[in-house]
N, C-alpha and C positions, 0 to 999 in steps of 0.2 A: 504494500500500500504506500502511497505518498502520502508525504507531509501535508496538512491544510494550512499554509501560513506559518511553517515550521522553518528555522533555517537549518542546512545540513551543516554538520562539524567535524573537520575532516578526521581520520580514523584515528592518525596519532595523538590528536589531541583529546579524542576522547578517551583513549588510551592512558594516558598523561593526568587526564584529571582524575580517571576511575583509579588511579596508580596514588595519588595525593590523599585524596579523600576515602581510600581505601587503610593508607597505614594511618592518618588522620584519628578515624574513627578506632582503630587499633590499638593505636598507644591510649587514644582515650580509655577503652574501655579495660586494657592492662591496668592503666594508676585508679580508676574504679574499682577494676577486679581486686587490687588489694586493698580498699579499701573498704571494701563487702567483705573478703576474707577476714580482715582483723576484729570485723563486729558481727561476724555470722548472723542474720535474724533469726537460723533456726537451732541454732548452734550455742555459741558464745552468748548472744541476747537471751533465749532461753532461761542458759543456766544462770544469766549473772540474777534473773529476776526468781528466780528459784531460789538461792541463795540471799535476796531479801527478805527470804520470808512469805514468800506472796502463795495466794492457792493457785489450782490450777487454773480458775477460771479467768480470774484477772490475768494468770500468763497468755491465757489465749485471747484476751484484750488488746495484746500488741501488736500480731501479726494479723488482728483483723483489722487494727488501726491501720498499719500499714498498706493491706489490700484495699479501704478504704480510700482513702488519700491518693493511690495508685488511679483508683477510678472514678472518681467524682468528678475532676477538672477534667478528662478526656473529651466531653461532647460539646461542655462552652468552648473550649478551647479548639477544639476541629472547626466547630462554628467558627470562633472567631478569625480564628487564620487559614482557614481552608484556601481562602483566594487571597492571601497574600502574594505576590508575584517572588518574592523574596523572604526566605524565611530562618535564613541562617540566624542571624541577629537576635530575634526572640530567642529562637532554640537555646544559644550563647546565657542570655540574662537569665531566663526562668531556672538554670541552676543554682545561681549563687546561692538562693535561699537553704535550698538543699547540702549546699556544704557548711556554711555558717552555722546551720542547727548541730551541726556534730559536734561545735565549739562547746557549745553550750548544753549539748548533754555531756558530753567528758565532764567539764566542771560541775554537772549535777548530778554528775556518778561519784567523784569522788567526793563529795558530800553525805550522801547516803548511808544508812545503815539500817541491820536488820534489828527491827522492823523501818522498812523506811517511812520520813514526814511526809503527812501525805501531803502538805504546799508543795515540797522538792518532787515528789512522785506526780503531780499534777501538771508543775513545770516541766517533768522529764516528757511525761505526752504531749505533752502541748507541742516543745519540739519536735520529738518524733511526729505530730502530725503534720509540720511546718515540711520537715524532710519529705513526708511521703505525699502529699500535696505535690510539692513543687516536682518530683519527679514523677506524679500524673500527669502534670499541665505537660511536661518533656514530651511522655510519649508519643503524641500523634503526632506530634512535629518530627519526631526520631522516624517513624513510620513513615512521613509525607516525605522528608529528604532523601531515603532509602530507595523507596518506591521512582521519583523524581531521579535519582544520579544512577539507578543499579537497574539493568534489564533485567527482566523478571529467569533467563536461563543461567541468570550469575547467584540469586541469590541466594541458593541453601548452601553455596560452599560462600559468601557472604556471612549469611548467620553464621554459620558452623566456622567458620575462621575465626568471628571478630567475637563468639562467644568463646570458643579456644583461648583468645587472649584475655579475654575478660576470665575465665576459671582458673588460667595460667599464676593470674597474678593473683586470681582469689586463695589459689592453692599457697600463696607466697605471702598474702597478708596472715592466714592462718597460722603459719609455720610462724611468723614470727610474733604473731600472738600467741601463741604455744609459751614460747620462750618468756613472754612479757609475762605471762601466769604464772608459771612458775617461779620467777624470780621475785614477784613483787606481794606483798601480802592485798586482799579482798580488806576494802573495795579500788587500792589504787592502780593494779594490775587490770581489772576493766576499764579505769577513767581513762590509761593509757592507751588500751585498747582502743575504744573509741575518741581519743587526740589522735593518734595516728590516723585514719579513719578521716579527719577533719582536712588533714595534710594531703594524704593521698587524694582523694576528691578534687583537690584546690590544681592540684597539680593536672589531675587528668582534665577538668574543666580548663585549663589557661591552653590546652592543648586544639582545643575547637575553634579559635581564633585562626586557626591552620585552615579550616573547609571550606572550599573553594563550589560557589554557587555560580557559573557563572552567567546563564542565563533566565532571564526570569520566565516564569511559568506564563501559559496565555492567559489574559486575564477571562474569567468567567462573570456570570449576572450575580450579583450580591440578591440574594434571599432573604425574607422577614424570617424573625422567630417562626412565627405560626405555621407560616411554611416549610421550613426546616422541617420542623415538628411532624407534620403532615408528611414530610419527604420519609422521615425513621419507620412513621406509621405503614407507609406503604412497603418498606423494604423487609419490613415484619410479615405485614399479611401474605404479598406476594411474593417474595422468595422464600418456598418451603423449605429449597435445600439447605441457605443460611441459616434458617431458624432453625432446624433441626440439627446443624450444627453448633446453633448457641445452647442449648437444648443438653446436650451432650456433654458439652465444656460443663455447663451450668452442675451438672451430675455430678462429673471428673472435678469437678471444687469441693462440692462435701464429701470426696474420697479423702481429702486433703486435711481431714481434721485431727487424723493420729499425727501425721508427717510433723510437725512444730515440737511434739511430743518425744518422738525418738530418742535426742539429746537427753533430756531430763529421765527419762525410764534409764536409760543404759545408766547412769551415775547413779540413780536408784536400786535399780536391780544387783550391779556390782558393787554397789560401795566406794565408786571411783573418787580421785581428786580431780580441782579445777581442771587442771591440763589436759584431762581429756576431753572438756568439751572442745577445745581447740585441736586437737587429734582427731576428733568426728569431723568436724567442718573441713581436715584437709583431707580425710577418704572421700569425704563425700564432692568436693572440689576439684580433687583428682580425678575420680569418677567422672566428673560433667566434663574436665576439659578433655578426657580421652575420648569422651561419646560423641562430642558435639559436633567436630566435622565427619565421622563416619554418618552420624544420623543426617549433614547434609547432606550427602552425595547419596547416599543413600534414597532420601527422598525426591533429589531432582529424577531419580531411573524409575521410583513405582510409586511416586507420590505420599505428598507428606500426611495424607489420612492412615497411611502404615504406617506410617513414625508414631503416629500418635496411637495405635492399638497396641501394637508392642512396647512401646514405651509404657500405655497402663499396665498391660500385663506385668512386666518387671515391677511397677512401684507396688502393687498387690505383691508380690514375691519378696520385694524389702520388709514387708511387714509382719510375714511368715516365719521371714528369718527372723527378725526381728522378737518374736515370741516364743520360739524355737533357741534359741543361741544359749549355749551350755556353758559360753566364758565369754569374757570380754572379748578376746583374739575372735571368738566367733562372728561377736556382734557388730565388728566394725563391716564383715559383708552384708549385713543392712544399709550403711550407709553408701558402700560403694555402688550398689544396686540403687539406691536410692538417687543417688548425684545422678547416674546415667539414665534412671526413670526423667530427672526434674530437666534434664536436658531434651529428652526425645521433648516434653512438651511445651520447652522453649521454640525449638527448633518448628516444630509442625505448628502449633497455635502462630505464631509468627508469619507462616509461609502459608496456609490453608485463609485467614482472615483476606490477604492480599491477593490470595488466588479467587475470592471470591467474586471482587470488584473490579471497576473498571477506573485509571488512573484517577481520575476527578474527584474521587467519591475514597480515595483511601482513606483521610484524615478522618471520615465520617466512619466508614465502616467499622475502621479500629476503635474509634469513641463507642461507637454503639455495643459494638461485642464486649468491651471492656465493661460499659458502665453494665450490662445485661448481665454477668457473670460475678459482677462485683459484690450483689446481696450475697449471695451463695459462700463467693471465698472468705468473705467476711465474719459467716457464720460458721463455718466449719469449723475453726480453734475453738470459738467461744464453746460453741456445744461439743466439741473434742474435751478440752477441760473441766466441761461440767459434767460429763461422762464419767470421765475418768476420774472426779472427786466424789460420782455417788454408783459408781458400779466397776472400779477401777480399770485400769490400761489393756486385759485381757480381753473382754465384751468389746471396751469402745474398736481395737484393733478389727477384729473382727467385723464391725459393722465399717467403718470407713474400705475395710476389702469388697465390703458385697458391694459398696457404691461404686466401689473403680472398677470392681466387672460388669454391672450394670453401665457406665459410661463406655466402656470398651466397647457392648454390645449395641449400644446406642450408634458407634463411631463407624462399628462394620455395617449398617443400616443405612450411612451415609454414602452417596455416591464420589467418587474421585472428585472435585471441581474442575482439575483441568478436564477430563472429559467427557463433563458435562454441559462447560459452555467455554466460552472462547479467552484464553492466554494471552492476559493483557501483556506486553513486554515495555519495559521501563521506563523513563522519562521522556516525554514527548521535546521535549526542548533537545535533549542530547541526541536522542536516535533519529529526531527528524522523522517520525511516523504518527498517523494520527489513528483517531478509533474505526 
């Protein structure tokens, strides 16, 4: 097909930019990755709040704060910049917020004690919501620039590379948060934990100032609210296969209600010290970053709706092991199973949402599926923790399995996207191709 109104850009230099904004997003996501490593959410965060004192319920408080916050800002936010022509810029500022809050939970971690004040424990969410906010408002624009510089036959060794780098470095903040636990006595070995955390963030962010956008998108007709509104409603009613897609995801999220858990059971069940919860987050980081580009390439040859069945299947099999495990040396292959479960549905959710729509509508699509999926993830810790305080870790295990087989079964119900309807291929400004 020809361009409508498109200029072509000759091959080197698309070469050139896909080359820039390739290690760009790289190195980004490396000083990210250690800085996710060094504060694990399901790992290190866990235990540190376990070690307050806190029940299980309020621990599953956090990570649905966090799923929260992930998804709330995504549909204003697709709204609002969808038809940006230029979107690097925003992308750039809506992190700061995200790193500056780590400043400020380190110094209200080393504050703390068990039992912690609840003013400090109020501040500490607060920021934490501050964090996971502003990297919901991130995503659709992270999505919109992807979809925009990266043709749709590049991107699962895309994901699968730039999460590589990101698990790389998660695996490397862990390790050296391993180290900072052991050496330092609770609570200043986590305050440290998460200042590093604050550092690494800072670092990977000053690195996006690198991303080179260089042609702006065509512009589209700006839409009222109402309309908007009415546009989701219709992409609900009338695309069965995305909803039944969301449907599935929605499922695959209250499978997700032991997974926060895993951490806090293994130091319970063995009687472990701090260090291993930094020990779990590096199997389980290792795990993701060896899964991640096989699960791309993988999915670009028989589609990423198998990434995402096998990948349930394994995270049900982490949880087996997981109840099963007769020593600690056993239990860490729940985690490793676990890392390459959380990868396959990195990897497929990432690449099945983009496979569903047509370029204009990315920033929309991903708001919608996110903010649609968002009750569910949200809820699964909470009620994972209140399970597992009134009928303990045994039962709840068990019930979060039957949900990831039922999601699994949901998933093979789904047809392929790609051939079911037509393979949109990547940024209309770079390839010069229109719909």
């Amino acid at each position: 097909m020809g361009g409508v109104g498109r200029p072509e850009v000759k091959e080197e230099a698309l070469r050139a930019v896909l080359r820039r904004n390739f290690w760009t997003f790289s190195l980004c996501e490396l000083a990210w990755g250690l800085g996710w490593g060094a504060s694990d959410s399901s790992t290190i965060m866990t235990v540190f709040l376990h070690k307050l004192g806190l029940p299980k319920t309020v621990i599953g408080l956090v990570p649905a704060l966090l799923v929260l916050g992930f998804a709330l800002p995504e549909l204003p936010i697709a709204y609002l910049t969808e038809r940006l022509p230029l979107k690097r810029r925003v992308y750039l500022w809506l992190h700061l917020p995200a790193v500056l809050s780590w400043l400020a939970i380190s110094w209200l971690a080393l504050l703390m004690r068990n039992p912690p004040s609840p003013l400090l424990f109020a501040l500490f969410l607060f920021f934490y919501a501050v964090y996971a906010l502003s990297i919901g408002a991130v995503i659709p624009l992270w999505y919109a620039l992807i979809a925009k510089l990266i043709p749709q036959g590049m991107r699962g060794r895309l994901f699968g590379l730039v999460n590589l780098f990101s698990a790389v470095g998660a695996a490397g903040g862990a390790t050296l948060a391993g180290a900072v636990l052991r050496a330092l006595p609770f609570p200043r070995g986590y305050a440290t934990c998460f200042g590093l955390t604050f550092v690494f963030f800072l670092v990977g962010t000053a690195t996006l100032l690198l991303i080179v956008e260089p042609i702006p998108s065509p512009a589209t007709p700006k839409v009222s609210v109402g309309e908007y509104l009415r546009r989701l409603k219709r992409m609900l009613t009338l695309d069965r296969e995305f909803s039944l897609y969301l449907a599935a995801r929605a499922v695959g999220a209250l499978a997700g209600m032991a997974s926060p858990f895993l951490a806090v059971y293994g130091v319970e069940k063995f009687n472990a010290p701090s260090g291993t919860a930094a020990n779990f987050a590096l199997v389980l980081l290792v795990a993701h970053s060896a899964a991640s580009p096989l699960w791309g390439l993988w999915g670009e040859r028989r589609g990423f709706r198998w990434v995402a069945i096998v990948g349930g299947w394994i995270g049900v099999l982490s949880l087996v092991v997981a109840l099963l495990s007769p020593s600690l040396g056993v239990y860490y292959l729940a985690f490793l199973l676990n890392g390459a479960a959380m990868a396959s549905g990195f990897i497929a959710h990432s690449n099945l949402v983009l496979d569903f729509c047509p370029y204009e509508e990315k920033a929309t699509f991903v708001g919608l599926a996110g903010t649609i999926t968002a009750p569910f993830m949200a809820v699964a810790p909470v009620a994972g923790g209140k399970l597992i305080d009134l009928i303990s870790y045994t039962p709840t295990f068990i019930i979060s399995s039957a949900m990831g087989l039922l999601g699994v079964y949901m998933l093979w119900l789904l047809p392929e996207p790609r051939a079911s309807r037509r393979a949109f291929e990547g940024d209309v400004a770079l390839r010069g191709r229109g719909r």
